[in-house]
VOTI-925096 format. One record per residue: residue number from 1; residue in one letter; x, y, z of N, C-alpha, C, O in turn. Coordinates in pm, 1 decimal, padded with zeros to 6 digits. Layout:
! VOTI-925096
{NUM, "A", {X, Y, Z}, {X, Y, Z}, {X, Y, Z}, {X, Y, Z}}
...
//
This chain:
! VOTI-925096
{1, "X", {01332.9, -00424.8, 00705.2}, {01257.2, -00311.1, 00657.8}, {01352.9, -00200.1, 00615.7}, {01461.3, -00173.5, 00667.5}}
{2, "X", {01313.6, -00160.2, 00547.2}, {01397.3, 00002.6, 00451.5}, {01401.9, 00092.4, 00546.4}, {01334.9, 00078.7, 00648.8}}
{3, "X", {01485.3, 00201.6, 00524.9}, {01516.4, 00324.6, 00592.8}, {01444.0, 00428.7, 00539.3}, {01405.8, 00534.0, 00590.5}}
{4, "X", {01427.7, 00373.3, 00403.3}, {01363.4, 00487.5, 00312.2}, {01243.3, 00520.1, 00301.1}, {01162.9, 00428.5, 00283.6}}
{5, "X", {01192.9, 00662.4, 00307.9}, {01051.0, 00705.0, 00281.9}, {00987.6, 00644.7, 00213.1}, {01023.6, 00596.4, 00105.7}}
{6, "X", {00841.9, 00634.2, 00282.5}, {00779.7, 00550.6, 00201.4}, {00677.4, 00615.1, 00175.9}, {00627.1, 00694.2, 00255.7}}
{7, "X", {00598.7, 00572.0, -00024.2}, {00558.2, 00644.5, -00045.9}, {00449.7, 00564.2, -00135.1}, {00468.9, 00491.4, -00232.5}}
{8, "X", {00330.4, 00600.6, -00071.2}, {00133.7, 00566.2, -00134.3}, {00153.0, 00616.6, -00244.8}, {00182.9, 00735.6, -00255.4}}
{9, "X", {00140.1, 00539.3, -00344.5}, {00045.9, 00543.2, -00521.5}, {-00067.6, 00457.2, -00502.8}, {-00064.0, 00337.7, -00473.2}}
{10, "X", {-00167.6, 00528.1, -00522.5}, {-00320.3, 00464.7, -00581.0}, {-00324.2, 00444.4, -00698.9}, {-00257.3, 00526.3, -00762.0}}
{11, "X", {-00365.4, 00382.7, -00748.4}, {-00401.2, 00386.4, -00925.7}, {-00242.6, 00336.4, -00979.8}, {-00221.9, 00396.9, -01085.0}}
{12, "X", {-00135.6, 00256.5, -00948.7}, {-00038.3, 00258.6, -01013.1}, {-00011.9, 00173.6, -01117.1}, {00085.6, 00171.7, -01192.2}}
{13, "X", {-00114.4, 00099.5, -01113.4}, {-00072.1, -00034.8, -01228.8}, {-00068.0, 00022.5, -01376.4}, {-00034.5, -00055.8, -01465.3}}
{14, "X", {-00106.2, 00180.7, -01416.2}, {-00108.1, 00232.0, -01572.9}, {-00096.3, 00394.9, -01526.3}, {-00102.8, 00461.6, -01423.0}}
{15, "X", {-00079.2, 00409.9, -01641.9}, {-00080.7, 00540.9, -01707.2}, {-00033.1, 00634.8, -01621.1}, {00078.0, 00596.7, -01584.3}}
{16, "X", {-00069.8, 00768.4, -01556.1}, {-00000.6, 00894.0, -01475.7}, {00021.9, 00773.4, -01346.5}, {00138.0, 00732.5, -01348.2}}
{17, "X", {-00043.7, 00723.8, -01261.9}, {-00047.0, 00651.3, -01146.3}, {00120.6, 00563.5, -01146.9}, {00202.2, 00571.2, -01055.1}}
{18, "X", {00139.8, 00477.8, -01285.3}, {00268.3, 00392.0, -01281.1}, {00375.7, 00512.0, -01280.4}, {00473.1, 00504.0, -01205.5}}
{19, "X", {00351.9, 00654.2, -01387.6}, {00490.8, 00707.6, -01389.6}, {00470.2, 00785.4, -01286.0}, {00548.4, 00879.0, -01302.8}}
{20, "X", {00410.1, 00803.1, -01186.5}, {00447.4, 00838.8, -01064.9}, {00501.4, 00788.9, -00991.2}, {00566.2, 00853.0, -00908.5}}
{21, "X", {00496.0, 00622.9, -00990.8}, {00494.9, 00591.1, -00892.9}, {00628.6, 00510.2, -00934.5}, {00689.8, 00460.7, -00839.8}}
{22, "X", {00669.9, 00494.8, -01035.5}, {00853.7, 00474.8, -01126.3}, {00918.6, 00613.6, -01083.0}, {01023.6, 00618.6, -01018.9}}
{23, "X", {00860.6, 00704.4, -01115.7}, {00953.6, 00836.1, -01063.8}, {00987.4, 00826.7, -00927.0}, {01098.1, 00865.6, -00889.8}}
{24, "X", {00877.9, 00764.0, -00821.3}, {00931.8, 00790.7, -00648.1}, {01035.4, 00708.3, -00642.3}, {01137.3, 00748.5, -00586.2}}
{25, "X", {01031.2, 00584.2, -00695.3}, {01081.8, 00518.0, -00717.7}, {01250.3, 00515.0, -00742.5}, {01341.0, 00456.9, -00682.8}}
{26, "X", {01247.8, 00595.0, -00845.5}, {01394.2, 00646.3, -00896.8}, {01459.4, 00751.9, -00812.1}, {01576.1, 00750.8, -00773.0}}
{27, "X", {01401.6, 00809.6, -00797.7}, {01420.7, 00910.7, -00672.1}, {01424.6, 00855.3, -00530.6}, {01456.5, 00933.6, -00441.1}}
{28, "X", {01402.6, 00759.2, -00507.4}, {01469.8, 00687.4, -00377.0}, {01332.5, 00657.3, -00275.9}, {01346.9, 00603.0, -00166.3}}
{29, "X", {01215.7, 00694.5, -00321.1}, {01145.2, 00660.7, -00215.9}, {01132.7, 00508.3, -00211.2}, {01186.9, 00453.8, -00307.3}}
{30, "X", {01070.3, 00420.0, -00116.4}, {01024.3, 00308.3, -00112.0}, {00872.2, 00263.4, -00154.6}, {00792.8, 00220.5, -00070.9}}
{31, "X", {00843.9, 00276.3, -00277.3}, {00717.9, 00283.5, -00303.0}, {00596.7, 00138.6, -00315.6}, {00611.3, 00019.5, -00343.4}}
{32, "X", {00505.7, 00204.6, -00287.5}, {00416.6, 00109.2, -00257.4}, {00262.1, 00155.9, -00342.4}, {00164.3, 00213.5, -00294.7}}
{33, "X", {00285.9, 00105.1, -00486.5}, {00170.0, 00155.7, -00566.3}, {00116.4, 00023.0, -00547.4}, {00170.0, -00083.7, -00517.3}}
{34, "X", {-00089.7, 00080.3, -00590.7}, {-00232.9, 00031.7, -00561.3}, {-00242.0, -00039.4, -00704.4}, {-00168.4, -00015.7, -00800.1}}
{35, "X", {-00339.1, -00124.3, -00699.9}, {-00431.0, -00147.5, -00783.8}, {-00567.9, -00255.9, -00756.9}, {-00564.5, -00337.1, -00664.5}}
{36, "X", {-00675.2, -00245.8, -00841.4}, {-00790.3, -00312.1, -00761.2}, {-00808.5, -00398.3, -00782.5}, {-00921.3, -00436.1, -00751.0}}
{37, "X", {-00694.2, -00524.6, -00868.6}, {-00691.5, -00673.8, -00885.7}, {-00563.8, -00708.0, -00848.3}, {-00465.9, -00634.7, -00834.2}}
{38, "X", {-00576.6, -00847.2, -00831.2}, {-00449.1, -00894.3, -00809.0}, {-00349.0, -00905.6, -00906.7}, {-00233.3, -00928.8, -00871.7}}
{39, "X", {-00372.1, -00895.2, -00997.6}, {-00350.0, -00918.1, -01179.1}, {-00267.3, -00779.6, -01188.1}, {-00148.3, -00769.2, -01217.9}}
{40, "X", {-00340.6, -00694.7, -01161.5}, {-00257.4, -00468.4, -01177.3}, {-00163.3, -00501.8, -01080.0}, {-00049.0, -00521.4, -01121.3}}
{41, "X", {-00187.8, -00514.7, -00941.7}, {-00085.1, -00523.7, -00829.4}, {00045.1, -00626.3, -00862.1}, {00166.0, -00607.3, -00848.8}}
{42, "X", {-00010.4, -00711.3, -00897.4}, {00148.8, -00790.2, -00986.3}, {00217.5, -00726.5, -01077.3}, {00337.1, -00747.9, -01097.0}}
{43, "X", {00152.9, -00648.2, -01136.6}, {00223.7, -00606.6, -01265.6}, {00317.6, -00501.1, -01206.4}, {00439.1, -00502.0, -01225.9}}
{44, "X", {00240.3, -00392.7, -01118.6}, {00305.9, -00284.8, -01074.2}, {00443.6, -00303.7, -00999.6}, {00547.6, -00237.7, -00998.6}}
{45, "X", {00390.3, -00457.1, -00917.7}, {00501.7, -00535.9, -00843.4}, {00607.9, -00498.6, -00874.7}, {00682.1, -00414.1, -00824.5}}
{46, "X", {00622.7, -00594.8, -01004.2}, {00734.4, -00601.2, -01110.0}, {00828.6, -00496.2, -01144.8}, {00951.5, -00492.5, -01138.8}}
{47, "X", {00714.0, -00385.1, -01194.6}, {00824.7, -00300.8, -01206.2}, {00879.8, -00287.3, -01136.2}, {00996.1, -00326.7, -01128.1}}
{48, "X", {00780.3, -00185.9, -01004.2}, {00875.9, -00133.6, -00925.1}, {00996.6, -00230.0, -00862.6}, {01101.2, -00177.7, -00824.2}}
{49, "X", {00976.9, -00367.6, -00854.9}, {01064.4, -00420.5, -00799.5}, {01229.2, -00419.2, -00879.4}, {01343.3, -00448.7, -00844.0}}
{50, "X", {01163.5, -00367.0, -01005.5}, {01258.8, -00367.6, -01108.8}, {01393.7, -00274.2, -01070.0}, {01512.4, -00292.9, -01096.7}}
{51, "X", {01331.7, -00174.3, -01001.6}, {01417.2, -00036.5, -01007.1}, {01481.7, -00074.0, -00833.0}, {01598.6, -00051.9, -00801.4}}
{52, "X", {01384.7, -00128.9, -00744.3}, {01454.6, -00204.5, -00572.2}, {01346.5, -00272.7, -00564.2}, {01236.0, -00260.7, -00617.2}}
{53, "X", {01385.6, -00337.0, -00500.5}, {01317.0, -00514.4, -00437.8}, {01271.8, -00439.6, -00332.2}, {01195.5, -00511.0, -00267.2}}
{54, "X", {01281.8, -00328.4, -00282.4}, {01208.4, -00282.1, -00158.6}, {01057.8, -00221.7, -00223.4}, {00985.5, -00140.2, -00166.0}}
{55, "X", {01041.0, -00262.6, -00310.8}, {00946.9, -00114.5, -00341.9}, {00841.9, -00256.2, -00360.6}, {00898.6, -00360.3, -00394.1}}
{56, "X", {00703.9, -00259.2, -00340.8}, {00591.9, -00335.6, -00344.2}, {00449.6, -00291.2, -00414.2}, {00417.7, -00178.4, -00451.8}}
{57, "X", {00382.1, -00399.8, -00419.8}, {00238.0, -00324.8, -00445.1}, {00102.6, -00404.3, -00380.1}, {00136.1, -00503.4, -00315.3}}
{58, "X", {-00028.2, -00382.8, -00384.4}, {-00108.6, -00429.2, -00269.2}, {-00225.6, -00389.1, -00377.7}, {-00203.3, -00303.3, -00463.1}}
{59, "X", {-00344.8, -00453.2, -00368.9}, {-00460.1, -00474.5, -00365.0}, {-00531.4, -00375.0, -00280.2}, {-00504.3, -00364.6, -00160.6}}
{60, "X", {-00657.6, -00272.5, -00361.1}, {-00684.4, -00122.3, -00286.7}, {-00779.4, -00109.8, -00369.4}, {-00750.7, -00096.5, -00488.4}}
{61, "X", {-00930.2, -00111.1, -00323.4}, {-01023.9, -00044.1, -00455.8}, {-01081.6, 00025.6, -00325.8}, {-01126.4, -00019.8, -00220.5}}
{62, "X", {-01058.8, 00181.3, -00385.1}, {-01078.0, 00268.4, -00249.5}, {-01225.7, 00320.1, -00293.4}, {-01253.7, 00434.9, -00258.9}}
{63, "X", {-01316.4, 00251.1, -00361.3}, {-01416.5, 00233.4, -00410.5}, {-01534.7, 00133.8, -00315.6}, {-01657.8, 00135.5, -00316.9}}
{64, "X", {-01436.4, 00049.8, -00236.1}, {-01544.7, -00019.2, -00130.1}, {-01453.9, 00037.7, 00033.1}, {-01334.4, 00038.7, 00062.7}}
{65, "X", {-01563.3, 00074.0, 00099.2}, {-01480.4, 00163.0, 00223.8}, {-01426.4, 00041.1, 00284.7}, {-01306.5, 00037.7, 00312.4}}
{66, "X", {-01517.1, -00078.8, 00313.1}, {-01488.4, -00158.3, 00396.1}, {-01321.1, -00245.8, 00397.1}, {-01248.2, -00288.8, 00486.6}}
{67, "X", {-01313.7, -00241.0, 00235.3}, {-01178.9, -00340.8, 00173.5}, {-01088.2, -00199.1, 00195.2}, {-00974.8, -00237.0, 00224.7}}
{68, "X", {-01092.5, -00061.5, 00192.7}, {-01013.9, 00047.3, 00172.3}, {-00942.3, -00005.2, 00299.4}, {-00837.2, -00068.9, 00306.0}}
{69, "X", {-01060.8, 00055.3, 00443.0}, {-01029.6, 00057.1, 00560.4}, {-00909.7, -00081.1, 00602.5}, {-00835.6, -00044.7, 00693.8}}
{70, "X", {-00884.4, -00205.0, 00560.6}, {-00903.8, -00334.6, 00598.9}, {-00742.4, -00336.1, 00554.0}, {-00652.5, -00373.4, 00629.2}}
{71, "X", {-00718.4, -00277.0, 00384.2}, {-00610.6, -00306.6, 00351.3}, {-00512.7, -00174.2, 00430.8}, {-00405.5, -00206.0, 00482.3}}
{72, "X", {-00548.2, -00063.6, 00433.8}, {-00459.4, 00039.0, 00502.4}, {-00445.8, 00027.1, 00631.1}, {-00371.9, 00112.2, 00680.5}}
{73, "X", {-00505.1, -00072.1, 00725.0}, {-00480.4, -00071.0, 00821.9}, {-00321.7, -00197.1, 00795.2}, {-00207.9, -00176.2, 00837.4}}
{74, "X", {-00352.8, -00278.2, 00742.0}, {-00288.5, -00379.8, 00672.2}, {-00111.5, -00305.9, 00618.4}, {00001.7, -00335.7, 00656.6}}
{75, "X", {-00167.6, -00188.8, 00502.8}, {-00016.7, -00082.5, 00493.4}, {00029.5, -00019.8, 00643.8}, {00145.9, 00009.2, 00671.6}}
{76, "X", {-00034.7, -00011.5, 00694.4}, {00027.5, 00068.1, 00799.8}, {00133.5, -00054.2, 00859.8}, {00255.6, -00038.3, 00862.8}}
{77, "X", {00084.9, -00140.7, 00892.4}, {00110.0, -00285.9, 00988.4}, {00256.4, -00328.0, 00902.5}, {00367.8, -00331.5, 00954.7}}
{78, "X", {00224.6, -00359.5, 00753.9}, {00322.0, -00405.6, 00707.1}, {00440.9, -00350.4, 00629.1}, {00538.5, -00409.2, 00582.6}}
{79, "X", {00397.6, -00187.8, 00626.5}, {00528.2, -00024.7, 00585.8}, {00526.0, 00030.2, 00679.3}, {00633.6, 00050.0, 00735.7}}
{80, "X", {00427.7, 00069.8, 00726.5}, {00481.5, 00164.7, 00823.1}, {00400.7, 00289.8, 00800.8}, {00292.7, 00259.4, 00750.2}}
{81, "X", {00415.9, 00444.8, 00823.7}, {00341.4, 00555.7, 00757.8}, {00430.6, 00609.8, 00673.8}, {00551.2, 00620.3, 00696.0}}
{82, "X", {00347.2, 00660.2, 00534.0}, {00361.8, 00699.4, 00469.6}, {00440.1, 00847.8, 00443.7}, {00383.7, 00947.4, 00489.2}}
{83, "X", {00538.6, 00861.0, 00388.7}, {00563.3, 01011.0, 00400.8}, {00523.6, 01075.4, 00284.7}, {00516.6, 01197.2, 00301.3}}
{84, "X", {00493.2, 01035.3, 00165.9}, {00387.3, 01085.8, 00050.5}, {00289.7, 00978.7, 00037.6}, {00315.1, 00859.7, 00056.0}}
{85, "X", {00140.4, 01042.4, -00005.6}, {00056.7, 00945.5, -00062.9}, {00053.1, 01008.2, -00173.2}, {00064.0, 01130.6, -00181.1}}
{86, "X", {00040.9, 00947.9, -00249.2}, {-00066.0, 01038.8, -00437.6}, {-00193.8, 00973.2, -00438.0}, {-00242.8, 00900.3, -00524.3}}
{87, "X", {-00223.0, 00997.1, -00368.0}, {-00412.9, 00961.4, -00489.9}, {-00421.3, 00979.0, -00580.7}, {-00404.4, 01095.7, -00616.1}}
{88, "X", {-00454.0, 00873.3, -00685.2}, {-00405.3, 00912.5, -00823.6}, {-00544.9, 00812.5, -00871.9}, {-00630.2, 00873.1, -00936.9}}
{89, "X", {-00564.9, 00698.9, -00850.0}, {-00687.2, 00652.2, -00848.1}, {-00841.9, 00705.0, -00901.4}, {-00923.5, 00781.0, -00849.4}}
{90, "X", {-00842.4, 00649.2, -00994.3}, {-01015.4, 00767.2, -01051.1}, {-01043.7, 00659.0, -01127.2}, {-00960.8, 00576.9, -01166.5}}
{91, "X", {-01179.6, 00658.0, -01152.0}, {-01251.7, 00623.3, -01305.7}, {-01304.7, 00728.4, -01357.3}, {-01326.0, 00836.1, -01301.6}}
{92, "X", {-01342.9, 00674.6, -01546.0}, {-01443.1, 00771.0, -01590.7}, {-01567.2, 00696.3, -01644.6}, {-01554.6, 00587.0, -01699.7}}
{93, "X", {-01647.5, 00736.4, -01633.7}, {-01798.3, 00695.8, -01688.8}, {-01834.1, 00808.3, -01703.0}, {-01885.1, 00888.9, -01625.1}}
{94, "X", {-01789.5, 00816.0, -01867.4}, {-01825.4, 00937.9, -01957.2}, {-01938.9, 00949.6, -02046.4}, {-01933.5, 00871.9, -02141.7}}
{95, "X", {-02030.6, 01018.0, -02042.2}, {-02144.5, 01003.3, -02068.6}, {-02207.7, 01158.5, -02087.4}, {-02168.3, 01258.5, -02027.4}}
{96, "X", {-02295.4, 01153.1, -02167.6}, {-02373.0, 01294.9, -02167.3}, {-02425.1, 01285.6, -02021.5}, {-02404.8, 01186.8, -01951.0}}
{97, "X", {-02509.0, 01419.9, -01972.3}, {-02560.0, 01434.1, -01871.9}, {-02677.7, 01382.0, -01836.0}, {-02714.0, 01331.2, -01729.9}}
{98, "X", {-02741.1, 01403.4, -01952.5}, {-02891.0, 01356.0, -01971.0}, {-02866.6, 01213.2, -01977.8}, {-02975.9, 01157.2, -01986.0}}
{99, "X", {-02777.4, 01135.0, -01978.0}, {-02828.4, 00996.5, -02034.7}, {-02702.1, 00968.7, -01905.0}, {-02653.9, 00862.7, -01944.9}}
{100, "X", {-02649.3, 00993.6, -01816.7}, {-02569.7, 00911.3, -01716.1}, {-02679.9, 00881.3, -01596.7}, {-02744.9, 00964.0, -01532.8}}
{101, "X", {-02680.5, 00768.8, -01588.8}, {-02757.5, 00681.8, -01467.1}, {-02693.9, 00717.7, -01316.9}, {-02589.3, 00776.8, -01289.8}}
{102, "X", {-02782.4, 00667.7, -01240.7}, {-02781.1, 00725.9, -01120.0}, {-02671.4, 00598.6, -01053.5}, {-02607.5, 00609.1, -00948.8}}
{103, "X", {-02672.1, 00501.2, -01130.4}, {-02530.8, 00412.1, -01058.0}, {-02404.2, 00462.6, -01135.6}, {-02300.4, 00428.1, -01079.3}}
{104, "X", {-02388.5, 00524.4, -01233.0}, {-02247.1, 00581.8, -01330.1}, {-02231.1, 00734.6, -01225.5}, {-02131.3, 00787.3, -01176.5}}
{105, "X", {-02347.9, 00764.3, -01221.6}, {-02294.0, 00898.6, -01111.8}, {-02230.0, 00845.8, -00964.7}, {-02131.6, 00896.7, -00911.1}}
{106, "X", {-02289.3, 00759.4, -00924.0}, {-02263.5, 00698.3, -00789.0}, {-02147.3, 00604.0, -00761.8}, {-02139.3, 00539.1, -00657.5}}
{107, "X", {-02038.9, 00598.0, -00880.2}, {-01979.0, 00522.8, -00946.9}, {-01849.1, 00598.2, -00946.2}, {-01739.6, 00554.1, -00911.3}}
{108, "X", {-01880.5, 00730.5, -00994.4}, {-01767.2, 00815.5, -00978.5}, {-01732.5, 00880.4, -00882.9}, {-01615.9, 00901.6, -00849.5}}
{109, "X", {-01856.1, 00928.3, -00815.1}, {-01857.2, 01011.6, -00687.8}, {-01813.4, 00907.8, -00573.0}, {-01747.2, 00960.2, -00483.4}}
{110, "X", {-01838.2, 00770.9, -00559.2}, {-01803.4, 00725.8, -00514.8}, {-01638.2, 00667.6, -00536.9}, {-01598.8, 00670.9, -00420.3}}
{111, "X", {-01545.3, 00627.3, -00602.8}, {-01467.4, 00647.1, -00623.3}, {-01365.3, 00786.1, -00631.2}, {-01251.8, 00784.6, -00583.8}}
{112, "X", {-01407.7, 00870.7, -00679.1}, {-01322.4, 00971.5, -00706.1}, {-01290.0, 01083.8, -00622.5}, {-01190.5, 01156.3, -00621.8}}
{113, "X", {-01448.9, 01083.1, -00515.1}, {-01427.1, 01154.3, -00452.3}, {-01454.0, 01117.7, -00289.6}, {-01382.3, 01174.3, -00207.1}}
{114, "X", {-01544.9, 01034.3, -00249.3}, {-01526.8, 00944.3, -00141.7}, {-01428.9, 00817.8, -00115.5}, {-01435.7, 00741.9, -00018.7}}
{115, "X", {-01309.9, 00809.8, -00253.2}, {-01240.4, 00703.5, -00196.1}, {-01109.2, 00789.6, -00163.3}, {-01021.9, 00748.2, -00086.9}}
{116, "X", {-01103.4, 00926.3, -00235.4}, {-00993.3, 01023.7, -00201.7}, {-00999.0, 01034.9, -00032.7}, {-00901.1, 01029.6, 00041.8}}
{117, "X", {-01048.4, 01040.8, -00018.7}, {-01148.9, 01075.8, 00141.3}, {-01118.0, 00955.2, 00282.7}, {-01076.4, 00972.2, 00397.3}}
{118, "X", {-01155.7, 00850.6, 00216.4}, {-01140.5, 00717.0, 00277.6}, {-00977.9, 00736.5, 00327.8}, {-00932.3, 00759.0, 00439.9}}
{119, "X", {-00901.0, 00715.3, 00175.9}, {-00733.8, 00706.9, 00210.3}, {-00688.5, 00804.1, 00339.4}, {-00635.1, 00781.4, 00447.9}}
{120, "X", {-00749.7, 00953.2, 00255.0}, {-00713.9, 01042.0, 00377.8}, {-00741.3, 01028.5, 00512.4}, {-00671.6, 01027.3, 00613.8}}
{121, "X", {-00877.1, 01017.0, 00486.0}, {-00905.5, 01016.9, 00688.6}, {-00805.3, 00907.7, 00731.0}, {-00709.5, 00940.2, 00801.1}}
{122, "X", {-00826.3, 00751.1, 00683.4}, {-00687.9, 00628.5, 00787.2}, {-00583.3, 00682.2, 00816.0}, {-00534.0, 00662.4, 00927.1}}
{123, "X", {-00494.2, 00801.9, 00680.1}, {-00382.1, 00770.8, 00669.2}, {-00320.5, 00913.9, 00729.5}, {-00200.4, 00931.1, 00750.5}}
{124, "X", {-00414.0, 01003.0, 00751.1}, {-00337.8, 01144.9, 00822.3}, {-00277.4, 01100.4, 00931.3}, {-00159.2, 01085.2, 00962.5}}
{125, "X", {-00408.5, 01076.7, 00999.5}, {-00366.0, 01070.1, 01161.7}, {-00250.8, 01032.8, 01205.2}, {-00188.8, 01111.4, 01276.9}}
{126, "X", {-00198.8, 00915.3, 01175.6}, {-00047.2, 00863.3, 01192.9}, {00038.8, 00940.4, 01064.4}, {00156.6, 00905.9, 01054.6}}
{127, "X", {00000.8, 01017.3, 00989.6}, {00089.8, 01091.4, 00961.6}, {00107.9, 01233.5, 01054.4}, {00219.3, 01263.6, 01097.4}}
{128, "X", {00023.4, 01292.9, 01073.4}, {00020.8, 01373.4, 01209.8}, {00061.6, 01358.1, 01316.1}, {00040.4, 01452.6, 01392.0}}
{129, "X", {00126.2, 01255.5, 01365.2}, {00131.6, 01159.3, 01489.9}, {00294.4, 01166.0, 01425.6}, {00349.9, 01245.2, 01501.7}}
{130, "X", {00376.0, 01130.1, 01343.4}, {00529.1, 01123.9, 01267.4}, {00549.1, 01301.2, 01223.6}, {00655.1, 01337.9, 01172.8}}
{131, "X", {00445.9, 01391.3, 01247.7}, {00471.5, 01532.3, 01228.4}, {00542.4, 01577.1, 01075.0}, {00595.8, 01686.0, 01053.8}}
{132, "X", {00530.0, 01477.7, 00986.5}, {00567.4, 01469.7, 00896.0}, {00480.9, 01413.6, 00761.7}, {00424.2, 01307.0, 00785.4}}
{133, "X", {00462.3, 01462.1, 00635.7}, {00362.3, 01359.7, 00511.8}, {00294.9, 01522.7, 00404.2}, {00258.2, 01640.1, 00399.5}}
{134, "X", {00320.4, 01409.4, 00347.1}, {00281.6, 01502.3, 00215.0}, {00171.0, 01442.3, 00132.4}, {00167.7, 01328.5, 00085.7}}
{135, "X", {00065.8, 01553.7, 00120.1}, {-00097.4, 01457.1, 00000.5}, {-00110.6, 01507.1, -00108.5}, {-00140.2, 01625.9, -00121.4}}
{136, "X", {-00093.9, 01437.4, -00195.0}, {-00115.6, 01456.1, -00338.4}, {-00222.4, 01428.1, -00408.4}, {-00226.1, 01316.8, -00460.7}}
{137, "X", {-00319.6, 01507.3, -00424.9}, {-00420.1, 01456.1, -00440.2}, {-00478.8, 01538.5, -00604.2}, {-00503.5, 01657.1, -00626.0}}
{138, "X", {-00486.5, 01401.1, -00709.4}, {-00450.3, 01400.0, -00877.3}, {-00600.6, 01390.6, -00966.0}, {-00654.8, 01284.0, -00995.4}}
{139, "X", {-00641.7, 01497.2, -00993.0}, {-00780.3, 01482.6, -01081.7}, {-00769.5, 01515.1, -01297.9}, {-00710.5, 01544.3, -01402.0}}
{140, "X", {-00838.7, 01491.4, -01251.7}, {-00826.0, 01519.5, -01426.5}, {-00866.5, 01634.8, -01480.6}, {-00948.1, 01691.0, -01407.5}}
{141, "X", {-00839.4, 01700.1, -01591.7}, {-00833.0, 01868.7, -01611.3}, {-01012.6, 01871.1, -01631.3}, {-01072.2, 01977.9, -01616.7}}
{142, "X", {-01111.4, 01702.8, -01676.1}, {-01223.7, 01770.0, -01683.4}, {-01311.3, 01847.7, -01548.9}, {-01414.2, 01915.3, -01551.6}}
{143, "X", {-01223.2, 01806.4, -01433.8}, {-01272.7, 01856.1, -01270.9}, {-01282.8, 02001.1, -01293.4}, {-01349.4, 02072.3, -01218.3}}
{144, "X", {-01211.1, 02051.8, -01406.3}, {-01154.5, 02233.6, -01364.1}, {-01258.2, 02297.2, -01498.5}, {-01304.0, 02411.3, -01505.0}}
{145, "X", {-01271.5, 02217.1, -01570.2}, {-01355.2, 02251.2, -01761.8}, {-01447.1, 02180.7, -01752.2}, {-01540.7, 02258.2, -01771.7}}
{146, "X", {-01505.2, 02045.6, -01728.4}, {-01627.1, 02009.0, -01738.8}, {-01623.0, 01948.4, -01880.5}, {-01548.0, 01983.6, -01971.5}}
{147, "X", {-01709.2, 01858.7, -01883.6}, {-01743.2, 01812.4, -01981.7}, {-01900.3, 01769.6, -02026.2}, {-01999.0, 01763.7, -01952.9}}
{148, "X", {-01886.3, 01729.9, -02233.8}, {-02043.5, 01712.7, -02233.6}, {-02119.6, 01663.0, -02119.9}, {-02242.0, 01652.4, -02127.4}}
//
């Protein structure tokens, strides 16, 4: 096992989630970016393994509590605690207001903002417990402006 901080990416298999989680990366953490197939989690693998063979990735759709709870107990067991997480993890189901369904609302809220939630509650405590950890927690500018 590494010496080095280790550090939670959600969402890493694309876009802000991967170059976060290439930046901890380069910067020396031991990173351990998400994704919700086995297919994203390989890919992310790769890279990061690209930059150290220490750095991994795991299977996480913090979208079902039960698989959230199951695999972080799982990170804890097989890294250790975390000294950064990023929640970076979101969908969009973009839609006018009038015409978004009550599963596209339940869809996001459930993801975006009850799976932010999920990570946190497993993963404080034993960060509280190491007196040490940092939460990053990554929304999109429509959270602050809104949209149609």
């Amino acid at each position: 096992m590494s010496d080095k901080a280790i550090a939670l990416v959600t969402g890493a298999s694309r876009g802000i989630g991967r170059a976060v989680a290439e930046r901890l990366a380069n910067d020396g953490f031991r990173v351990i970016g998400t994704a919700t197939s086995e297919n994203g989690a390989a890919s992310i693998r790769e890279a990061l393994q690209a930059i150290d063979a220490d750095n991994d990735a795991v299977v996480l759709n913090i979208a079902d509590a039960e698989q959230t709870n199951e695999a972080l107990k799982s990170f804890l067991t097989d890294f250790g605690t975390p000294a950064v997480i990023v929640n970076n993890a979101g969908i969009t189901r973009d839609n006018l207001f009038l015409r978004m369904s009550d599963d596209e609302w339940g869809d996001v809220i459930n993801t975006n903002l009850s799976g932010v939630f999920r990570v946190c509650k497993i993963m404080v405590k034993p960060m509280i417990k190491q007196k040490a950890g940092t939460i990053i927690n990554i929304s999109s500018i429509i959270g602050t402006t809104g949209n149609a």
